[in-house]
C-alpha positions as a Markdown table, in Angstrom:
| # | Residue | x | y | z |
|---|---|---|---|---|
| 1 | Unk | 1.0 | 11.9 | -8.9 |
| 2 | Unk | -2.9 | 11.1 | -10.1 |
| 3 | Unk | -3.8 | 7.3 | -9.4 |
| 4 | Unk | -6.8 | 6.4 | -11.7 |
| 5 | Unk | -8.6 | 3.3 | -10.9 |
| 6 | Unk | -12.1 | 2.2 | -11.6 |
| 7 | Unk | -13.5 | 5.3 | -12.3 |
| 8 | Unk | -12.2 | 7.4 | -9.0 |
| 9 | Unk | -9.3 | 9.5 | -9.6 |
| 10 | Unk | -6.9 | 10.1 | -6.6 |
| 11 | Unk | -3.9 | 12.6 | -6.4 |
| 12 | Unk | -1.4 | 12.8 | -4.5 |
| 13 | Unk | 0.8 | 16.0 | -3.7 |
| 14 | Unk | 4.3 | 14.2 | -2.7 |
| 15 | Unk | 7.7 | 15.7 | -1.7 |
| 16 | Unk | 10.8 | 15.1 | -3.5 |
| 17 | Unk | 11.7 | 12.8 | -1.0 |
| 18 | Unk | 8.5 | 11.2 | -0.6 |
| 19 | Unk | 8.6 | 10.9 | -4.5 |
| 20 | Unk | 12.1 | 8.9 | -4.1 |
| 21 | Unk | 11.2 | 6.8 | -1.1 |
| 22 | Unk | 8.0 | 5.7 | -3.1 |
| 23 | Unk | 10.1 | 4.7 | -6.3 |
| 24 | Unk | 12.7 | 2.7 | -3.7 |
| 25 | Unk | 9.5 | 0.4 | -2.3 |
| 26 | Unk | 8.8 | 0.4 | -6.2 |
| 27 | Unk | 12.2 | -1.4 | -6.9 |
| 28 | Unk | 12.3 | -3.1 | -4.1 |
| 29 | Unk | 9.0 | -5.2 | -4.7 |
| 30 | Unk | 10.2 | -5.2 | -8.3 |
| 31 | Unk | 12.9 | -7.0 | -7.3 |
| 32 | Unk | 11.1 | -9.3 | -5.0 |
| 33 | Unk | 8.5 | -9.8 | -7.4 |
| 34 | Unk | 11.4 | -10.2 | -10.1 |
| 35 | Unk | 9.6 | -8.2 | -12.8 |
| 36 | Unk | 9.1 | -4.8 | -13.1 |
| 37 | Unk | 6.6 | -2.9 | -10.4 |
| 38 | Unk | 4.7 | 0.1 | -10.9 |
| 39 | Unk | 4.4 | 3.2 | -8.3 |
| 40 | Unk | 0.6 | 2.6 | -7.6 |
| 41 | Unk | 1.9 | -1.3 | -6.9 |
| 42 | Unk | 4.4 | 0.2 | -4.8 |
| 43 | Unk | 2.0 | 2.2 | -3.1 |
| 44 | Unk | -0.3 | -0.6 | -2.3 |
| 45 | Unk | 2.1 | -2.8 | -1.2 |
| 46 | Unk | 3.0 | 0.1 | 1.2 |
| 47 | Unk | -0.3 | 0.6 | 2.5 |
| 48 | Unk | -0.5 | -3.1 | 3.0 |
| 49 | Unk | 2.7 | -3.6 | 5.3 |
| 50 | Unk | 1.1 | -0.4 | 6.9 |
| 51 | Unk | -2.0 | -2.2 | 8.2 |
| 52 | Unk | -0.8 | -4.9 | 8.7 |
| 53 | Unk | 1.7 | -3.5 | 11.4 |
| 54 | Unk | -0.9 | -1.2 | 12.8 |
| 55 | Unk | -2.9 | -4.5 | 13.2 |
| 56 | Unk | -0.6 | -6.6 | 14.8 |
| 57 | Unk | 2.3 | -4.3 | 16.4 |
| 58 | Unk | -0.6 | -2.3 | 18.4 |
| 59 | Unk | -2.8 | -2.5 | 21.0 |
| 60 | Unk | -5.1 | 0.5 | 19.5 |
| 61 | Unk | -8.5 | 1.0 | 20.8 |
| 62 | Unk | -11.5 | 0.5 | 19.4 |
| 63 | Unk | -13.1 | 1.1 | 17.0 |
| 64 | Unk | -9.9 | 2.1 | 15.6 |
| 65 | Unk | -8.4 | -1.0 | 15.5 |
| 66 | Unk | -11.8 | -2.4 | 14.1 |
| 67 | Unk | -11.0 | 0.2 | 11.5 |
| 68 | Unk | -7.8 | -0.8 | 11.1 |
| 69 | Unk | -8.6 | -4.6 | 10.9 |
| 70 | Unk | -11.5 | -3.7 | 8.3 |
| 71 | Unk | -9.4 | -1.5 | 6.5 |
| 72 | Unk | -7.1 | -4.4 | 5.8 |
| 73 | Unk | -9.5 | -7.0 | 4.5 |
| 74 | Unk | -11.2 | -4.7 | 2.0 |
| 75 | Unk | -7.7 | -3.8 | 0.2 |
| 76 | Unk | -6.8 | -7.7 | 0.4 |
| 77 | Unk | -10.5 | -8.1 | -0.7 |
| 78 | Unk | -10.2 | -7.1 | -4.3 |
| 79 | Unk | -6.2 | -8.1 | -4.5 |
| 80 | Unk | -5.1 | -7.0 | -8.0 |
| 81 | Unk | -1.8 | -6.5 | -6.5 |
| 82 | Unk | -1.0 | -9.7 | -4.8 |
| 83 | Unk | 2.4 | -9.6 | -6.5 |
| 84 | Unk | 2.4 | -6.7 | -4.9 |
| 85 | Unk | 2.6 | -7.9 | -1.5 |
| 86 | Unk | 5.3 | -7.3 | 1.4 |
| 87 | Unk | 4.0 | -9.5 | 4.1 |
């Protein structure tokens, strides 16, 4: 899978069942969202319910929660994806 955005290309190497779990968050918002969702979308909303339990759910240390915390305002910074969103 190659994610292209703004000039940067990512790819990602995913299992089979990494592939299917990925298009199941993809439906799922879809259907939350009620219109179609792509797997990019998916995988942003993903990384978005990620942060935010590592945020909330955990007492890291610092500066890793700092990290975490930053990490989380920068991807809601820029939100393209808001329809996106699982939390």
């Amino acid at each position: 899978m190659t994610i292209r955005s703004e000039g940067h290309d990512v790819v990602l190497h995913l299992t089979t069942g990494e592939i299917e779990a990925l298009d199941a968050v993809k439906d799922g918002v879809g259907v939350l969202a009620a219109r179609g969702c792509d797997r990019e979308s998916a995988l942003v909303a993903a990384l978005e319910l990620a942060l935010v339990r590592l945020s909330e759910d955990f007492d890291l240390p610092e500066p890793d929660g700092g990290t975490v915390r930053q990490g989380l305002a920068g991807l809601r910074s820029a939100w393209s994806r808001g329809n996106a969103c699982l939390t």
